[in-house]
N, C-alpha and C positions, 0 to 999 in steps of 0.2 A: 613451486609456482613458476608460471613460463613470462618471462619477460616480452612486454606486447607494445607494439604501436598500433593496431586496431587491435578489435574486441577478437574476431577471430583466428587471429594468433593464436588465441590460447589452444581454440579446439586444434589446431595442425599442430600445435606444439606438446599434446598430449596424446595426439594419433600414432606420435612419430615415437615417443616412449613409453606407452602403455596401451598399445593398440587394442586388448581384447579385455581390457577391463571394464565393467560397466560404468554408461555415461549417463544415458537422461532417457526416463519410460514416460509413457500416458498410462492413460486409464483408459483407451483403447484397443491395448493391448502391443504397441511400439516399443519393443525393446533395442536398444543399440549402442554397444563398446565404442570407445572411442575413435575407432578406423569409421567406423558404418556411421556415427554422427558427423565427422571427415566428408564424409561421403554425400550424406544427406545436405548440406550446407550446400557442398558443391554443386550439386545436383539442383537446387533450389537457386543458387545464382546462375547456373544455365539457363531453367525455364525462364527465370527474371529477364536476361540478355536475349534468350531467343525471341519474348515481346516489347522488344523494343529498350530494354531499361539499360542505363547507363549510370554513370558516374554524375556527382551533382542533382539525381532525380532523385523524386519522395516516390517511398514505395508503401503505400496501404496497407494495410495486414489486419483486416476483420475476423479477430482470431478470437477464441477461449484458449484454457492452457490444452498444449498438445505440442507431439514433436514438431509438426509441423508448423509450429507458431515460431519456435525456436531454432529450426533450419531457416526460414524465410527471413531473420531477423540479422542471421550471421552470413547468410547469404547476399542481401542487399549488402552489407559490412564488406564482404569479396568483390563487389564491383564500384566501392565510393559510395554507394548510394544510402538515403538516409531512409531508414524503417521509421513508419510511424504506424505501430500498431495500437489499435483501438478494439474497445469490447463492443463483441457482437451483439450484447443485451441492450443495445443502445438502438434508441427509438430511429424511422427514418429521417424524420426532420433532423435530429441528433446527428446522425453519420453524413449529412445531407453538409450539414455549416461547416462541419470538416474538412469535406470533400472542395466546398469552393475556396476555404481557407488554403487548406494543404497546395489544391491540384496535381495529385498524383499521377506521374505516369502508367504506373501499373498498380489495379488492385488485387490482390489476391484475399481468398476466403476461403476459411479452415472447414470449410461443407461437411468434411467426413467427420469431424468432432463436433458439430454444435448445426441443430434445426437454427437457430439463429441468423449463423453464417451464410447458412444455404440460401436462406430467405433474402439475404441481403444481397447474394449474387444473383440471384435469378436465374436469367436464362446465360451467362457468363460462361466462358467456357471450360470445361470438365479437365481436368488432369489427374491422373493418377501417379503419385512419385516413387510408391516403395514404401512410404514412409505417413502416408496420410493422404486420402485425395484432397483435391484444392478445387474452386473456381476462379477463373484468373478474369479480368479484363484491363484494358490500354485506353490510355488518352493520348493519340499521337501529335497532342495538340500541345502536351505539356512543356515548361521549358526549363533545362537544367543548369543548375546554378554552379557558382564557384564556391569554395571552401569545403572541398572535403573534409572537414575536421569534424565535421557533425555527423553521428553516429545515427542518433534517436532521434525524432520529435515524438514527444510525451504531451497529448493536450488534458489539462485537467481538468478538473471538477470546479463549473463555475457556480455562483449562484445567482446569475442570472445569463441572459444569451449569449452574446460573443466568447467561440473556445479561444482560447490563450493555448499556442501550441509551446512548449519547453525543449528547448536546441539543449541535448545535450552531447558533448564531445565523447572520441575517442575514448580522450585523457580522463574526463569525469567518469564515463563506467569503468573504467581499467583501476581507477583509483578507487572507487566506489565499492566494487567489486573484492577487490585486494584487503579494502578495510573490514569488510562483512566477513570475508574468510580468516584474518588475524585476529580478529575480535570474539570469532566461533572457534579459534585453532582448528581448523577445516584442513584434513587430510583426504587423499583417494579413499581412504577405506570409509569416509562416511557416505550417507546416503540423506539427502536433504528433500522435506516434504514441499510440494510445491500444490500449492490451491490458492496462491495467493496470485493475482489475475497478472500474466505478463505485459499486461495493456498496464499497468500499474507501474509505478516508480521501484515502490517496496518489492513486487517479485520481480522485476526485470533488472533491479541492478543487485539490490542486497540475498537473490535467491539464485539464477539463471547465472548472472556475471561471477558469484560468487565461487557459484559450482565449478563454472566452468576456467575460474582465475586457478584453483585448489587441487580440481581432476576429479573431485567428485561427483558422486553420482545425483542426478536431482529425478524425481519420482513427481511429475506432475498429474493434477487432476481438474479436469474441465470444469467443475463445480464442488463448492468444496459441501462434503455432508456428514456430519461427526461419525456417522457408522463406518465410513470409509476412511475417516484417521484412524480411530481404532483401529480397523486391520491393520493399515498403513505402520502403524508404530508398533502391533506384534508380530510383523513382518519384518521388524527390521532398520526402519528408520531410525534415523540417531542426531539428527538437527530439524529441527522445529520452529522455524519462524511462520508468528500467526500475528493475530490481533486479537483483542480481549473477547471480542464477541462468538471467536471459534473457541477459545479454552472455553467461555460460558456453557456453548453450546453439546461442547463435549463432554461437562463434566456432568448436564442434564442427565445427556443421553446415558452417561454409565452409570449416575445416581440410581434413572429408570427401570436397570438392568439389573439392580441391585450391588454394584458397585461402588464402594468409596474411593479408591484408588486404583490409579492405572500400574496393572501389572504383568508378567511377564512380555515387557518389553526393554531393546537395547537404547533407548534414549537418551543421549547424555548431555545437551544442552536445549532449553526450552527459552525463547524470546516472546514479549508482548511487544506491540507498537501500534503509532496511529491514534494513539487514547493513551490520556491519562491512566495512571497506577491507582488504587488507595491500598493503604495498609491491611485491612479486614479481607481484600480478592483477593492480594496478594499473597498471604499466609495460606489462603484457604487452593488457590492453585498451585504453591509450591507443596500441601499438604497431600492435594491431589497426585503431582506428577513424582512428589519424591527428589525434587531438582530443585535449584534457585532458578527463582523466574526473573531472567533478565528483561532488560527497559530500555528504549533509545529512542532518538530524536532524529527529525528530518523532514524533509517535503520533495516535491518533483523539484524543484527547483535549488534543489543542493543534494540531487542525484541522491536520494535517503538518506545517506546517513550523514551528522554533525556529532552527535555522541552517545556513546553508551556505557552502560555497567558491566561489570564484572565481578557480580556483589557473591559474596557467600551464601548458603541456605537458612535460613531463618533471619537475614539482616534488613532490618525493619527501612530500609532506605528506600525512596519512593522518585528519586529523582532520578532525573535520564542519562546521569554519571556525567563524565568529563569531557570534553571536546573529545573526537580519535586523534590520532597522532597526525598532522598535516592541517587539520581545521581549526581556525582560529575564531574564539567564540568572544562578544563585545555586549556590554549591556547600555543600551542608549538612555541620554536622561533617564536614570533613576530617581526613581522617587524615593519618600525616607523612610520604606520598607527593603529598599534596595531593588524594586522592580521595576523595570523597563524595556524598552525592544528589544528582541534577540539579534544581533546581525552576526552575521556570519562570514569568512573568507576563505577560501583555499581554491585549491584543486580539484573540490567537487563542486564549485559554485558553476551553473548554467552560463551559457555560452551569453544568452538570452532570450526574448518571446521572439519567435518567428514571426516575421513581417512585420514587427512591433516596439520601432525603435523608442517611440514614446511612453509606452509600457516600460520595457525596458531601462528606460531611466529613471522611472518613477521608485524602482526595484533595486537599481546595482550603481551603486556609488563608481564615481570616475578610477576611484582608488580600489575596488574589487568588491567593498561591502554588499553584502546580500539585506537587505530589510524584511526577517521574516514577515512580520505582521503577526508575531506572536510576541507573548507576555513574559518575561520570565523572570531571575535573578540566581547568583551564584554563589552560592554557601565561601564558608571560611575552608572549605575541604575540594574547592574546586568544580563542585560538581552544580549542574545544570538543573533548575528546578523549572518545569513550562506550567504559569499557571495560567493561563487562557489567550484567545487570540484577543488579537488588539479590537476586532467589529464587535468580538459579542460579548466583551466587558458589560454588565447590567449596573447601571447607576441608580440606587432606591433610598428616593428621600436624603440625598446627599450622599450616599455613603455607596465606595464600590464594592461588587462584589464579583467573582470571579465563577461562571457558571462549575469546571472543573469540581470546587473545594463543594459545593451542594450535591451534584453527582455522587461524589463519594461517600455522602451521609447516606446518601438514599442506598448506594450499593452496598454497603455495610450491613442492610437485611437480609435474611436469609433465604428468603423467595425473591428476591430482586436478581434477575438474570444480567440488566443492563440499562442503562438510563440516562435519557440527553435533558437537561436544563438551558432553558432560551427565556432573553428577556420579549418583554412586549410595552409599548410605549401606551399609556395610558391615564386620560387625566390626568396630565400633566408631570407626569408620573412612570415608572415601569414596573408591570405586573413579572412576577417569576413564577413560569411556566413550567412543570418537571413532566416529564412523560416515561414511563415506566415499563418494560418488559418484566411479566414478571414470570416465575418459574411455575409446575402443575400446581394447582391448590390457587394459588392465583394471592391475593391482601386487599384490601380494605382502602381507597386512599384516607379516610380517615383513621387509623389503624398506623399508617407509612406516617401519615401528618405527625402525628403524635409523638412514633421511632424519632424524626426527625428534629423533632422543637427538642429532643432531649441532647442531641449533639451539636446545633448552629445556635448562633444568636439569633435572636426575634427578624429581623430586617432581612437575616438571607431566607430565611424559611418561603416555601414556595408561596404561594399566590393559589396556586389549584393542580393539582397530584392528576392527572389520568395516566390510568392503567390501562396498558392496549398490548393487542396481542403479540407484534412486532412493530418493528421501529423504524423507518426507512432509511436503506442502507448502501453503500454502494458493493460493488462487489467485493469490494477487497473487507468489507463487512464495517467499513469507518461511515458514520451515524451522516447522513445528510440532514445537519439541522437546519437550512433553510426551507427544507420541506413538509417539516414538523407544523406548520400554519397551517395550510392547505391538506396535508395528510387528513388531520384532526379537524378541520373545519366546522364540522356538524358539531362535533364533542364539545370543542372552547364555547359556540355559540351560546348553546344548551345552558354550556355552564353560566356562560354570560346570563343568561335571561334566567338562574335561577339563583344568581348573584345576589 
């Protein structure tokens, strides 16, 4: 591994010792050794500089995955300047609150990989680099700030209007980066699957930063589609970070195929994240891959990762393992089940929200604390157990219940692909709402109801089961449950009125 003060270090420091080994492809057909990703950077912080951009300016990046997503990103990195890359599947109004949030000087869009991007540049102008065409346009209006130490702005996933953009450093993806590769024991001879969206926290630091902390190689794809991990993995792939809804998705697809199990492939380590574990997917995805399926914890705003496993094959362990080495993990007022806030402190803690000093405080203690706004508690063995976010705690009739631990009743069926539980406040009261993906064949929710009442107590049991086709997702495939109301609207009403 190459000792960095920015993030692009790593690629000149692995140009300079393994020039023709492979670095990072698309699914466009970009392939390039470490000198020719050297290259592409470079050449990316050219264009950048020749329109205008400098040091202290936000640089745009309306990307899917693609080399070009990934030269643009390590290229702004070469001139100071901070990447804020965003998914191009995002509405105009969407890229719109950004745009006056940010005020980038330069936007670039990944045209040649994604109708999306294209769409959003317009009539912008065309470049071709070698390596992906782009549409580029300038704000000569914009103004650049001091502290280069900021690498990224990452804005996330709200659930309501105003985006919260995440300042993270240098130092947080170098560290970020460095922990996802010790944690994977990440050598040059792997080959790391990328679909997970670099407009994302999880592929841009614990996938991209990793690869490129390690010297491996990362295989990126604009959109992820189980037929194309399959190839992907007996081609060769050999690190696998997903999220639960791409293993679901993949082990459909091979069940379909008549497959039980993935074979003739070099595989050697498989991660879930983004979502909760239960015991019942987990047995059945490690029976699938032939691997231990590892677990971890994180958000945008502690650069991914806070902790993970490094459990054995068949070890019935469900939790997100133990702080990584540098992150110090705190349980706030606990309660006398021993659950309470997660906070969190290191080196991967966000700088904070861009433009958002008051945000910012509400978040990150004087003393470094991060306030996840999640649930958790710490076993007698160290390890990190997340049992829901602190908003969607469901209180029924006095008693809490944690959406997570119903989830997992429900996945425990054999046609259940995937499943988000949200409370709903109601007479006085809150209903438990489950929404169900379910596999071909499709169940019953009275059928699921039934599965259900036999593993939870009376109180968590749902409120009203619908089964739908798919479940609203983001890209990186983690459940937007605030959108589950509105998604479903016609369906809850229905049910309402035949309540």
């Amino acid at each position: 591994m190459i000792d960095a003060v920015r993030i692009h270090d790593h690629i000149d420091g692995h140009a300079g010792q393994r020039p023709g080994m492979p670095a990072i492809r698309d699914s466009d057909g970009v392939v390039l050794d470490w000198a020719g990703y050297h290259a592409a950077s470079e050449r990316a912080a050219a264009i950048l500089r020749d329109h205008g951009a400098r040091a202290g300016d936000r640089i745009l990046i309306v990307a899917e995955n693609c080399v070009a997503t990934a030269a643009f990103v390590f290229g702004a990195s070469r001139l100071g300047a901070r990447a804020v890359p965003v998914n191009a599947r995002m509405t105009d109004a969407e890229l719109a609150r950004i745009v006056a949030h940010a005020t980038p000087r330069v936007s670039v869009f990944t045209s040649g990989a994604s109708c999306d991007a294209a769409r959003h540049g317009g009539q912008a102008e065309g470049v071709t680099t070698g390596f992906g065409d782009i549409r580029i346009a300038t704000d000569p209006h914009a103004i650049a700030e001091d502290g280069h130490d900021v690498a990224v702005i990452l804005y996330t996933t709200g659930t309501t209007g105003a985006p919260k953009g995440v300042m993270l450093t240098h130092e947080n993806l170098d560290f970020a980066g460095a922990a996802s590769a010790r944690l994977r024991s990440m050598t040059p001879r792997d080959r790391v699957y990328g679909a997970l969206p670099l407009t994302h926290v999880f592929g841009l630091a614990s996938m991209l930063t990793a690869g490129a902390v390690a010297g491996a190689e990362v295989q990126l794809e604009a959109r992820f589609s189980p037929h194309a991990l399959l190839a992907a993995l007996r081609d060769g792939v050999t690190v696998l970070p997903a999220v639960p809804q791409m293993h679901a998705l993949l082990m459909k697809h091979t069940a379909e195929a008549g497959l039980a199990r993935l074979e003739e492939a070099k595989l050697r380590y498989v991660s879930s994240g983004a979502a909760p574990l239960d015991p019942a997917w987990k047995r059945k995805a490690e029976e699938f891959y032939g691997l231990p399926l590892q677990n971890g914890y994180g958000m945008t705003e502690s650069t991914a990762g806070i902790s993970g496993t490094l459990n054995a094959f068949g070890d019935p362990d469900i939790s997100v393992g133990p702080p990584l080495p540098g992150c110090e993990v705190e349980i706030a007022a606990p309660d006398a089940t021993g659950v309470g806030e997660i906070l969190t402190r290191g080196p991967h803690v966000m700088k904070g929200y861009y433009r958002e000093p008051a945000l910012t405080a509400e978040v990150l203690s004087e003393a470094g604390w991060l306030s996840t706004g999640d649930l958790g508690r710490i076993d007698d063995r160290g390890r990190l157990h997340v049992v829901g976010r602190k908003k969607e705690l469901i209180i029924r009739s006095g008693f809490n219940i944690y959406p997570p631990e119903v989830e997992a009743a429900l996945n425990d069926h054999p046609q259940v692909v995937q499943s988000a539980v949200i409370g709903r406040a109601r007479a006085g009261n809150e209903d438990i709402l489950a929404f169900v993906q379910s596999a071909a064949g499709g169940i019953e929710p009275a059928a699921l109801a039934a599965f259900v009442a036999e593993r939870l107590s009376g109180y968590k049991c749902p409120s009203a089961i619908f089964v739908v086709d798919a479940l609203p997702a983001a890209a990186t495939g983690k459940i937007l449950k605030h959108k589950l109301l509105d998604t479903f609207a016609e369906r809850i009403s229905a049910h309402d009125r035949n309540d």
